[in-house]
VOFILUM-691308 format. One record per atom (N, C-alpha, C, O): residue in one letter; atom name; z, x, y; residue number from 0. Coordinates in nm, 2 decimals. Atoms other than C-alpha are relative to their C-alpha. Layout:
! VOFILUM-691308
  r   a      zz      xx      yy    k
  a  CA       Z       X       Y  NUM
...
! end
This chain:
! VOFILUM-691308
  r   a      zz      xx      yy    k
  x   N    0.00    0.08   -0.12    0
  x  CA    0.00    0.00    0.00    0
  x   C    0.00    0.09    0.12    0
  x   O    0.03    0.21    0.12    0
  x   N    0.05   -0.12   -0.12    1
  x  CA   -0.08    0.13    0.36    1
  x   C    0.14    0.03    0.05    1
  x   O    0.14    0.12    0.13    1
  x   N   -0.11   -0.01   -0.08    2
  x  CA    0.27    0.12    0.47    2
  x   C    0.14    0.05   -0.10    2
  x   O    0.25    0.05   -0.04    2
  x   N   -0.14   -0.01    0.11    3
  x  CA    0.54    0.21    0.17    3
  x   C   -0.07    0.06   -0.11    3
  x   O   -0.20    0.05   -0.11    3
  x   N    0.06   -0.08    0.12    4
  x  CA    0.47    0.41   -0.14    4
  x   C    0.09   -0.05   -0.10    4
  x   O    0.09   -0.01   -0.22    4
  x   N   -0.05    0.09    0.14    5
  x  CA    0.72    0.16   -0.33    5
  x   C   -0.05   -0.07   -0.06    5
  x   O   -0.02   -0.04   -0.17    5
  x   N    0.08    0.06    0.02    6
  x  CA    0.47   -0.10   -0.40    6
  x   C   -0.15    0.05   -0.02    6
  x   O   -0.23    0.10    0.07    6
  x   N    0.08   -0.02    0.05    7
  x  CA    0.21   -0.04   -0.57    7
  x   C   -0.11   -0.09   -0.02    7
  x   O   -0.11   -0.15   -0.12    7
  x   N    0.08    0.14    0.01    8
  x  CA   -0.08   -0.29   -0.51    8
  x   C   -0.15    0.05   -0.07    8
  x   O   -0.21    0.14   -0.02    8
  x   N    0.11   -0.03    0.03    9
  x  CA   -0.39   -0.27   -0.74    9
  x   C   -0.08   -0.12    0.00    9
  x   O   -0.02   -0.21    0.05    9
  x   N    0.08    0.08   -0.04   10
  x  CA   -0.69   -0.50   -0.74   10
  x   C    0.04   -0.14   -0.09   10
  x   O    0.03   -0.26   -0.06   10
  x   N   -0.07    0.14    0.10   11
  x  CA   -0.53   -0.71   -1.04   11
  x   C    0.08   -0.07    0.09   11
  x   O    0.05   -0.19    0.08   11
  x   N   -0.08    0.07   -0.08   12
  x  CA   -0.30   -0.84   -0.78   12
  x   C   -0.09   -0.09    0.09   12
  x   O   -0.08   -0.22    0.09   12
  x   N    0.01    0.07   -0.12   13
  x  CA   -0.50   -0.94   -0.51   13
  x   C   -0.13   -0.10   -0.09   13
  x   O   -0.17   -0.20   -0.04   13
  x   N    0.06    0.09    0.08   14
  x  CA   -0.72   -1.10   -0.77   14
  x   C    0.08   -0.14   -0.05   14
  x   O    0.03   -0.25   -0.07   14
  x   N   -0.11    0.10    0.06   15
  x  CA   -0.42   -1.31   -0.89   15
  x   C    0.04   -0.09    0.12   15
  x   O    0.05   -0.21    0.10   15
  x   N   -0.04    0.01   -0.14   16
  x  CA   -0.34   -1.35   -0.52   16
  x   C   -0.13   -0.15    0.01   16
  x   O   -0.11   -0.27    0.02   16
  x   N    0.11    0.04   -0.04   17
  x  CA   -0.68   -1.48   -0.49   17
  x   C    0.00   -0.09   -0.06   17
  x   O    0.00   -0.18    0.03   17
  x   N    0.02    0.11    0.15   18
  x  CA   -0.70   -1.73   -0.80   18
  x   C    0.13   -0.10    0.06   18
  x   O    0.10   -0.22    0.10   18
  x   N   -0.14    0.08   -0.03   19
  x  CA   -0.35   -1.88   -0.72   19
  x   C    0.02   -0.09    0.15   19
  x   O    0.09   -0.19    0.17   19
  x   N    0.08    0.08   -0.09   20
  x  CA   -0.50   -1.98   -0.37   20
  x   C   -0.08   -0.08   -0.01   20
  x   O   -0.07   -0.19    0.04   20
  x   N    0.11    0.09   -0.05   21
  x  CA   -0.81   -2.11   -0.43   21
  x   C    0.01   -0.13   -0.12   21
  x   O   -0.07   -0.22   -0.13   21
  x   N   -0.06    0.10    0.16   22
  x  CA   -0.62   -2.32   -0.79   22
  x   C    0.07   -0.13    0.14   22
  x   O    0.04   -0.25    0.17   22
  x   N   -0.10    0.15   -0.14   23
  x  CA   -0.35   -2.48   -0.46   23
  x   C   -0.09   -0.01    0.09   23
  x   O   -0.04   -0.10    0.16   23
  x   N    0.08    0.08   -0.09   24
  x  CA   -0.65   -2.51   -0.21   24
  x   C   -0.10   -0.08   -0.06   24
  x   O   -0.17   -0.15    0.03   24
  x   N    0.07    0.09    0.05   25
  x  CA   -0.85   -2.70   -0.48   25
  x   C    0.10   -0.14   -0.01   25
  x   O    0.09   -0.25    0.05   25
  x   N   -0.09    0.09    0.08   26
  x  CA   -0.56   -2.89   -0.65   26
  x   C    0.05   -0.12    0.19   26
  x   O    0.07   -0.24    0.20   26
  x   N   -0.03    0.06   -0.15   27
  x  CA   -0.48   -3.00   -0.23   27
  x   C   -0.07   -0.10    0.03   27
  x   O   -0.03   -0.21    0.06   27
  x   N    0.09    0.08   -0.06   28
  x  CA   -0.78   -3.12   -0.15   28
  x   C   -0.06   -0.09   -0.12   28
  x   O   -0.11   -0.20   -0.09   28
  x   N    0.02    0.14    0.15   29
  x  CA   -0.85   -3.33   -0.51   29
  x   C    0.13   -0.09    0.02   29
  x   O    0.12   -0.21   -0.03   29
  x   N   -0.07    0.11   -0.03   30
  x  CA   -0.50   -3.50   -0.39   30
  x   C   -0.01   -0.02    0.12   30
  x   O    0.09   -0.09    0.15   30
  x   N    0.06    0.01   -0.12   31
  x  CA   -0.65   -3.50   -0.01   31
  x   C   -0.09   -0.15   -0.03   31
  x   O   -0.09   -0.25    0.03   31
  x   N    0.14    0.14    0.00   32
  x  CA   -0.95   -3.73   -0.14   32
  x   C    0.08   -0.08   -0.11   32
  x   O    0.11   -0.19   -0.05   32
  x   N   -0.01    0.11    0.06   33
  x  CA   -0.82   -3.92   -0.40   33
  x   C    0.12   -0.06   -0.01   33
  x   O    0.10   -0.17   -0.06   33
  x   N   -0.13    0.09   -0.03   34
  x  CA   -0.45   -4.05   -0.36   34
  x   C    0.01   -0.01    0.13   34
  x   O    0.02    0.07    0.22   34
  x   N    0.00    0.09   -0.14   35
  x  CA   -0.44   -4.32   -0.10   35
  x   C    0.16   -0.03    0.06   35
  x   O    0.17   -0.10    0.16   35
  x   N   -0.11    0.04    0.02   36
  x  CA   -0.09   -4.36   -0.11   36
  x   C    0.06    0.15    0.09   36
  x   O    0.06    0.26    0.05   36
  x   N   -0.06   -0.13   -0.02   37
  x  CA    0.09   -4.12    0.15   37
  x   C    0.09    0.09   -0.01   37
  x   O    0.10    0.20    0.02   37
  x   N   -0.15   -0.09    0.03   38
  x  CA    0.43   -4.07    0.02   38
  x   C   -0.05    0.02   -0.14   38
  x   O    0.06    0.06   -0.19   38
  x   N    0.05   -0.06    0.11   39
  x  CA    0.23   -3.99   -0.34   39
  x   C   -0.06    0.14    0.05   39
  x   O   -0.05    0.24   -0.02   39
  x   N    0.10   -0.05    0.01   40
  x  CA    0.00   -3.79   -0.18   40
  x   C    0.13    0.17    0.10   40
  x   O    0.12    0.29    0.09   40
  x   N   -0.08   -0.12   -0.03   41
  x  CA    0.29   -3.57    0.02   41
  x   C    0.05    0.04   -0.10   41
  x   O    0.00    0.14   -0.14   41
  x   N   -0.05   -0.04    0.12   42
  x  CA    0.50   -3.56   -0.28   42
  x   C   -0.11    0.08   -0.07   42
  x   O   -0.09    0.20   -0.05   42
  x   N    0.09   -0.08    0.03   43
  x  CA    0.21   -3.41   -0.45   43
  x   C   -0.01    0.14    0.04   43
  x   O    0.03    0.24   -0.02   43
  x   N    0.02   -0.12   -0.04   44
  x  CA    0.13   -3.17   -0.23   44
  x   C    0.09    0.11    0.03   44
  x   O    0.09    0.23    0.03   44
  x   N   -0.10   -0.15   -0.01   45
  x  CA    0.43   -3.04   -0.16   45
  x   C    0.06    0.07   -0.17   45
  x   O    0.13    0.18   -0.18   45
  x   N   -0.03   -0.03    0.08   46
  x  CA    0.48   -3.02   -0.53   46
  x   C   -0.09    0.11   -0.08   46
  x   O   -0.04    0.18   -0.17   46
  x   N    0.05   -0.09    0.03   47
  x  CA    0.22   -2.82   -0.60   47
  x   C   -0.05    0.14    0.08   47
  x   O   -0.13    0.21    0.03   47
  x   N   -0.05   -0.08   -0.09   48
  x  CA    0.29   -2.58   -0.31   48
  x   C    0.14    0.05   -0.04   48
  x   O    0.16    0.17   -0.02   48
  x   N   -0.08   -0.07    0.09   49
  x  CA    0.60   -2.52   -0.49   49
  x   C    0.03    0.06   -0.11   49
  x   O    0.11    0.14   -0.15   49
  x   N    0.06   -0.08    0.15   50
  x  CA    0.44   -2.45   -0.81   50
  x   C    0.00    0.14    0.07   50
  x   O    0.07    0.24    0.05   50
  x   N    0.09   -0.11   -0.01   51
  x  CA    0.22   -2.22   -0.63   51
  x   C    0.13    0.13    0.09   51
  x   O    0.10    0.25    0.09   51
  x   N   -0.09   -0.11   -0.05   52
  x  CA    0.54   -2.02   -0.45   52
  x   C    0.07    0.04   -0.12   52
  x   O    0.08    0.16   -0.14   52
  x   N   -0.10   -0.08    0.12   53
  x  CA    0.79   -2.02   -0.79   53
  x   C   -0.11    0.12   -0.09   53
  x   O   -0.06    0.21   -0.15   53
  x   N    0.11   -0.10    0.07   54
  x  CA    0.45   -1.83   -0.94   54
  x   C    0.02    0.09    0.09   54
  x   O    0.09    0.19    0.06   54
  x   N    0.05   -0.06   -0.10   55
  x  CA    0.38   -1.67   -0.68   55
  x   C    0.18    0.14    0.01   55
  x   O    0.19    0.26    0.00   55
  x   N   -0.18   -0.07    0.03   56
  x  CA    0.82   -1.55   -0.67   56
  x   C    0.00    0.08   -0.12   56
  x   O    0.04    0.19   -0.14   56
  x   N   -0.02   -0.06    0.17   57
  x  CA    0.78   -1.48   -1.06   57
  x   C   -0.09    0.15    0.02   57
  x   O   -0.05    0.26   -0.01   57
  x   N    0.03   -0.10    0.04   58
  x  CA    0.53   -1.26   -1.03   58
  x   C    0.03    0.14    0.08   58
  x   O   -0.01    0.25    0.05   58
  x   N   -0.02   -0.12   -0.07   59
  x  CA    0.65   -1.04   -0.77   59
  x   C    0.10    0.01    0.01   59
  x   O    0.12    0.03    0.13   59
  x   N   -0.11   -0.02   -0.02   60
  x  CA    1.00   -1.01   -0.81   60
  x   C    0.06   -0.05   -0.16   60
  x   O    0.17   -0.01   -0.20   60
  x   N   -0.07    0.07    0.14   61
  x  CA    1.04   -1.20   -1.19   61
  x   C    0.13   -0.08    0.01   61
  x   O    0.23   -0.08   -0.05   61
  x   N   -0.16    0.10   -0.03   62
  x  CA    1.29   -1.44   -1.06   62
  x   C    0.05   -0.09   -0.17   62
  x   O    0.16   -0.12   -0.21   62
  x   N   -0.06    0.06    0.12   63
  x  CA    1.33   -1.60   -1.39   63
  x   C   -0.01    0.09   -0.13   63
  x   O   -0.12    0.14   -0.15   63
  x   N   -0.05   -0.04    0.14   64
  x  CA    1.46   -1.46   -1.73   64
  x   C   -0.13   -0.05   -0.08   64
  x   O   -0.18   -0.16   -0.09   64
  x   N    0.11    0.05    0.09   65
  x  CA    1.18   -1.41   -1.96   65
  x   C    0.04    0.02   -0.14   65
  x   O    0.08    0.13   -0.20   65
  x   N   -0.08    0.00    0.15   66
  x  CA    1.27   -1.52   -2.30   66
  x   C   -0.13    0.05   -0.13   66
  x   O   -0.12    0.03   -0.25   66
  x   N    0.12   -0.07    0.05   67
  x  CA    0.91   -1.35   -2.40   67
  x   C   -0.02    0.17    0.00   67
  x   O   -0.13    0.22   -0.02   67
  x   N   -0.04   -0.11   -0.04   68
  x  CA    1.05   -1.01   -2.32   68
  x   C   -0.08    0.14   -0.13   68
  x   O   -0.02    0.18   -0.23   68
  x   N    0.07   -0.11    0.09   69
  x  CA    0.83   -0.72   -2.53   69
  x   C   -0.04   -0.07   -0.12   69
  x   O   -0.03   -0.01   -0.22   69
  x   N    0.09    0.01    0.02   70
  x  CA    0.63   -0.95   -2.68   70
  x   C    0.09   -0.09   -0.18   70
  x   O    0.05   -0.09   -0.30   70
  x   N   -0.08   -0.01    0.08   71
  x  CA    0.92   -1.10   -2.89   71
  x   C    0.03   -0.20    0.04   71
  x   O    0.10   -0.23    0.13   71
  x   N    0.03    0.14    0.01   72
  x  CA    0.88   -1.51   -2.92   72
  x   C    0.12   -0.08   -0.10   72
  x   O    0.09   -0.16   -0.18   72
  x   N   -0.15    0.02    0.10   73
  x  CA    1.29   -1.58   -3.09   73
  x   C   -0.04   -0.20   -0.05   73
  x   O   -0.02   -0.24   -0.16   73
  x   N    0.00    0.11    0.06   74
  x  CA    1.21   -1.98   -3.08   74
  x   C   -0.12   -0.04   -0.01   74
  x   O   -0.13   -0.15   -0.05   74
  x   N    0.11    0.05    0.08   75
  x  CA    0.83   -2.00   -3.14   75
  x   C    0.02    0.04   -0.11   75
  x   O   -0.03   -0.04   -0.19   75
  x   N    0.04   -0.06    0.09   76
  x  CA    0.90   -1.79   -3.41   76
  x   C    0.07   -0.10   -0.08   76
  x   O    0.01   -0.16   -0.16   76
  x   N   -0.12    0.12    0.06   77
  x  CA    1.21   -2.04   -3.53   77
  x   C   -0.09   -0.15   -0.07   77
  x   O   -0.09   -0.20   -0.19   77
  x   N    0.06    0.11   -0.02   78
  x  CA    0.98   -2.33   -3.45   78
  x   C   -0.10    0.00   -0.11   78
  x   O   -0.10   -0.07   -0.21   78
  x   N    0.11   -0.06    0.09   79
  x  CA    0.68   -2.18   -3.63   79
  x   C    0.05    0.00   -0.15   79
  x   O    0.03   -0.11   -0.22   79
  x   N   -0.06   -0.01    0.14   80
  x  CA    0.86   -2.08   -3.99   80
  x   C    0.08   -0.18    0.00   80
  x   O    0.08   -0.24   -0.11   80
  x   N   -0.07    0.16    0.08   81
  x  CA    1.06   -2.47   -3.98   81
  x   C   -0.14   -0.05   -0.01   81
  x   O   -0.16   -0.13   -0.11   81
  x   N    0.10    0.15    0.03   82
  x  CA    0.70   -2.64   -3.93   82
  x   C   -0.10    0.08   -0.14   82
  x   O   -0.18    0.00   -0.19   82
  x   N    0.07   -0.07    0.09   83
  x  CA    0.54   -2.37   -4.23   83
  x   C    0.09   -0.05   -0.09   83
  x   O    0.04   -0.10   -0.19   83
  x   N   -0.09    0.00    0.13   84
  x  CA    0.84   -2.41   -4.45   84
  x   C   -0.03   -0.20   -0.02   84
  x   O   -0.05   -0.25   -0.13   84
  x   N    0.05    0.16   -0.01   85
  x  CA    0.78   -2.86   -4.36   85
  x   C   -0.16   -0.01   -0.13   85
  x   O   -0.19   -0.08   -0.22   85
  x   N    0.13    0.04    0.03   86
  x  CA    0.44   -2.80   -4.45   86
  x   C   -0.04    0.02   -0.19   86
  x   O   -0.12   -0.04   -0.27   86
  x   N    0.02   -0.07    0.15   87
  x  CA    0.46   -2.60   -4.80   87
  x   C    0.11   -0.10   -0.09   87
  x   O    0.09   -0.10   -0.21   87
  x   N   -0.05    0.12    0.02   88
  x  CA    0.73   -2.89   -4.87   88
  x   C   -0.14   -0.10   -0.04   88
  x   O   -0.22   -0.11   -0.13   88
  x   N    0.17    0.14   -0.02   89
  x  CA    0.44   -3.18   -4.81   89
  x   C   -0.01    0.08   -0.08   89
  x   O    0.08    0.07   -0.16   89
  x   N    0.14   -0.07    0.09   90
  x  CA    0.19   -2.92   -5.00   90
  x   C    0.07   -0.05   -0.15   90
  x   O    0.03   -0.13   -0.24   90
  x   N   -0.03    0.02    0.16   91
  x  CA    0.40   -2.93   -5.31   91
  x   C    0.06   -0.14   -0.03   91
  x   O    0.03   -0.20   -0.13   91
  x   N    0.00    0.20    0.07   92
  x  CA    0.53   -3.30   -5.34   92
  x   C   -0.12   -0.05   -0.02   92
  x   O   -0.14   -0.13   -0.11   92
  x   N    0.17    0.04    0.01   93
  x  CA    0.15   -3.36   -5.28   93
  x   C   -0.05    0.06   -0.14   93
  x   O   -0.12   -0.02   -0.21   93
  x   N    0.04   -0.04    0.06   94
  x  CA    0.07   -3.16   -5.51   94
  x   C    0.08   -0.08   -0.18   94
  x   O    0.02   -0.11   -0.29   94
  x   N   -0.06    0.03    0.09   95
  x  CA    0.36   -3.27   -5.73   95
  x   C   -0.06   -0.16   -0.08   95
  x   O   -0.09   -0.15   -0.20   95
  x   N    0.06    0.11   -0.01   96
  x  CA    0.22   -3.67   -5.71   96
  x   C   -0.12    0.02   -0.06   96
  x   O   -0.13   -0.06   -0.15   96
  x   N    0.13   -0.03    0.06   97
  x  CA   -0.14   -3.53   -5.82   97
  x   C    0.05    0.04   -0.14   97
  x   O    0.01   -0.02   -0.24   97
  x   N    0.02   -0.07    0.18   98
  x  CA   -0.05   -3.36   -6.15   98
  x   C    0.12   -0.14   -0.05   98
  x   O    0.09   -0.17   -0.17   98
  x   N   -0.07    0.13    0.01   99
  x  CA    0.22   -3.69   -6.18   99
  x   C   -0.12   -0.09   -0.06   99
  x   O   -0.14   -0.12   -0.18   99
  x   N    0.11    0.04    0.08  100
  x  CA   -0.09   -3.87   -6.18  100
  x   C   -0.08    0.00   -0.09  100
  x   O   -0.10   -0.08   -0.19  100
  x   N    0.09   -0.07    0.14  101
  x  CA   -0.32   -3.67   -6.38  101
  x   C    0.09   -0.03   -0.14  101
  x   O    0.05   -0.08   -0.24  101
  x   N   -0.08    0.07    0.14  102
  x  CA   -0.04   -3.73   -6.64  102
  x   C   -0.02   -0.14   -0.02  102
  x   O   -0.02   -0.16   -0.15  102
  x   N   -0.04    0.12    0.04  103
  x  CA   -0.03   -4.06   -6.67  103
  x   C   -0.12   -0.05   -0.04  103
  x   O   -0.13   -0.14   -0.12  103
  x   N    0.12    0.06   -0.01  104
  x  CA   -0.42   -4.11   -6.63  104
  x   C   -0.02    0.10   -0.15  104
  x   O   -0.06    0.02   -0.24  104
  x   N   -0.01   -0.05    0.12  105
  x  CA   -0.41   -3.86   -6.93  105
  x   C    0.00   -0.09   -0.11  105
  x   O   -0.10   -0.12   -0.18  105
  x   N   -0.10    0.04    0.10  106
  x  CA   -0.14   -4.04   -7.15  106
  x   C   -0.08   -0.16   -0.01  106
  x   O   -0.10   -0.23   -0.11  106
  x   N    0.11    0.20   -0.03  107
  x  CA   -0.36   -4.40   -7.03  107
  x   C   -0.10    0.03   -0.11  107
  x   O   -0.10   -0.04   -0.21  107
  x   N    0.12    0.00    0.09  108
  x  CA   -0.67   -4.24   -7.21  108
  x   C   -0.03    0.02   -0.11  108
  x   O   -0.14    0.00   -0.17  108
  x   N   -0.10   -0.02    0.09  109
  x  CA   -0.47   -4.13   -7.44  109
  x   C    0.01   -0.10   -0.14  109
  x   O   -0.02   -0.09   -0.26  109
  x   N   -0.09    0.10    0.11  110
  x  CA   -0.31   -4.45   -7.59  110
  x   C   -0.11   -0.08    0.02  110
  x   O   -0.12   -0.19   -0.03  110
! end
């Protein structure tokens, strides 16, 4: 940066910079034209002018606790293994139900 040699600004930034603008000067003006309603249409905007600052805070200071920290996901991973272990459950009752069948359609052709 032209004035401090703490900050370190590379082009990735001002591209982020740039995107995160032109995302709240779209998102403004699509609730500009189309909500007729003016206490919707403030609420709105001011709400996504607050998006666009807690981002805008996160990424330059990390105000919030990232529970994604080195790449390390503790409750997708939680989440993920309960709905794999659900699933392999289902697979084998299903499975169980099929050869259940097959027995019986057997022992039918059977007798």
């Amino acid at each position: 940066m032209l004035f401090t040699d703490e900050v370190r600004w590379t082009g990735a930034d001002f591209i982020a910079a740039a995107a995160i603008f032109a995302v709240v000067g779209c998102a403004i003006e699509l609730i500009v034209r189309f909500v007729d309603q003016p206490v919707l249409r403030t609420v709105l905007v001011c709400g996504v002018i607050l998006a666009a600052l807690t981002i805008w805070a996160d990424g330059a200071v990390g105000i919030f606790k990232r529970v994604y920290q080195d790449g390390d996901f503790p409750h997708l991973r939680r989440t993920l293994e309960r709905c794999r272990h659900r699933a392999v459950e289902h697979d084998v009752a299903r499975l169980d139900r099929v050869a259940a069948a097959e027995q019986q359609r057997t022992l039918n052709h059977v007798l």
